[in-house]
N, C-alpha and C positions, 0 to 999 in steps of 0.2 A: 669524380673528376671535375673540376674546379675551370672553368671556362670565360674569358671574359666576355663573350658573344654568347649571356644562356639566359635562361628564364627558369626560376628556381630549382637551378645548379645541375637545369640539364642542355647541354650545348645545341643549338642552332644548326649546324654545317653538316652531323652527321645525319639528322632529319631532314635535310633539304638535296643530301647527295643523293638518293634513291629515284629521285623522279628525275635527274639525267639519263641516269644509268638506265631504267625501264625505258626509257621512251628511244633510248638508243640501240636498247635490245629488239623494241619491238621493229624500229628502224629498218633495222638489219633483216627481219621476219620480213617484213612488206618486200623487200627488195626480193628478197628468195623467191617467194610469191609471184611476184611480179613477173620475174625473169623465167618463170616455169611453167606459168600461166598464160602471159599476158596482158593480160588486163590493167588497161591504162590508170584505172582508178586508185591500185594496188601505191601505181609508182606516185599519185600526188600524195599520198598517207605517208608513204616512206619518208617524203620530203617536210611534210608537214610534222611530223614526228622529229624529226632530225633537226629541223630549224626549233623544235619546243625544247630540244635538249641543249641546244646551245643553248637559248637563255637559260632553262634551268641551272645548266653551269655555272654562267653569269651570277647569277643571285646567289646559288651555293658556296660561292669565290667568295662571296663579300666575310658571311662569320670566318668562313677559313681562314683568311687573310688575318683577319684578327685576332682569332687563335693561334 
């Protein structure tokens, strides 16, 4: 598959979509935690994770868009 966002001839977007996706999975894990446990630390991780996944996004947008 032929990409104009690649590096030989393999695309950019779908190797960069994975680390939203984890980081939102693990997100989500922190929060459960968090709310089961308590543990304040849990809930800055969830957030620190979440805001990494926005950017990740962000940067995964850019080949997307292109493609």
């Amino acid at each position: 598959m032929s990409s104009p966002a690649s590096i030989a001839k393999h695309p950019f977007h779908p190797m960069f979509v994975v680390f939203p996706i984890g980081l939102w999975v693990f997100s989500l894990i922190s929060d459960i935690i968090f709310y089961a446990g308590g543990n304040p630390l849990w809930q800055d991780i969830a957030f620190r994770t979440m805001a990494g996944g926005i950017i990740g996004a962000l940067i995964a947008a850019v080949p997307g868009f292109i493609d």
